[in-house]
N, C-alpha and C positions, 0 to 999 in steps of 0.2 A: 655597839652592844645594845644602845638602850632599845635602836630603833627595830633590832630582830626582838627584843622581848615585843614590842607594840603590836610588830603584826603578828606572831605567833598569841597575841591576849587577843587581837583582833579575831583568826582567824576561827580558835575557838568557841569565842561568841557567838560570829556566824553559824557554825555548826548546830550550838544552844538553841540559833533562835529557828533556823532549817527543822529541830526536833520537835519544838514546839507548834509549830505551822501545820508541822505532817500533823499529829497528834490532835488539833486542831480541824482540819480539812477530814481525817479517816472520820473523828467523832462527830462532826456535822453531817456525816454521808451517812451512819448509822443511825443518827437521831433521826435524820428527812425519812431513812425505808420505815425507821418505827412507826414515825408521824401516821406517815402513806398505810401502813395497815393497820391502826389504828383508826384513820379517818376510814379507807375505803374497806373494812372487812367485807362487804356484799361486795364488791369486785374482786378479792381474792379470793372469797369462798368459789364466786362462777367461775374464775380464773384454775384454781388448782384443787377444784370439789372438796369433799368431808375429810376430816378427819376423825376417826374412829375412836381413839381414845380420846379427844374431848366430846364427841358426840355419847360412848357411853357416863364417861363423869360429871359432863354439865349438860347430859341431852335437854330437860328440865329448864334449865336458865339461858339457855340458847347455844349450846353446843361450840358447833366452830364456828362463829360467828364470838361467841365471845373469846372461844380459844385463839383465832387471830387477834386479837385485842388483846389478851394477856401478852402474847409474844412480843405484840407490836410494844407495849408500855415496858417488857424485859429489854426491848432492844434500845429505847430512849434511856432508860437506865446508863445501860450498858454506855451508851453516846457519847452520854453528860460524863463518864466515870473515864472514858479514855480523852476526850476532848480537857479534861480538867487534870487528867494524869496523875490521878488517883486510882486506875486501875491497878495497877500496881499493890499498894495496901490493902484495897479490897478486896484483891484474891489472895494476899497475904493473912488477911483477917477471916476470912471463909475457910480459908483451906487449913487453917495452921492447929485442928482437931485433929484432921488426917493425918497430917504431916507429923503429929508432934512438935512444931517448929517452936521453939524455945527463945526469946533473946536473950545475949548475953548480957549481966549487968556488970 
């Protein structure tokens, strides 16, 4: 008996640490694309040209050019918040106006 509880605690963990890794690995690949258009907004601008809603709201401060930049610094956000596995809360703490989401005490 003792030894099916061991690997069934073992096998679990495993699992734990497989979620952790993904969660890890997914948020490092979204941080590196924010980094990427953040650092190179002039190759994504020549790469996928204007866009028009930040060109009419920040035409003035640089358009899409800073509008890939904002995206790019939403997407490092986003990175750090699933790599740390705090997404979770955080769209629990955003959304939970719309939701109404209550907790119980």
């Amino acid at each position: 008996m003792s030894l099916y509880v061991r690997l069934l605690h073992s096998l679990r963990s495993l699992a734990m640490t497989d979620k952790k890794i993904m969660n890890i690995l997914i948020g490092f690949i979204i941080l590196a694309v924010g980094a990427f258009m953040v650092i190179k907004s002039e190759a994504m601008l020549n790469a996928f040209g204007r866009i028009e809603f930040f060109e009419r709201q920040l035409g003035t401060e640089g358009g899409s050019r800073l509008g890939y930049k904002l995206v790019g610094i939403l997407a490092i956000f986003i990175g750090m918040l699933v790599m740390t596995n705090m997404i979770g809360g955080f769209l629990e703490w955003i959304l939970s106006p719309i939701l109404r989401y209550n907790k119980m005490q």
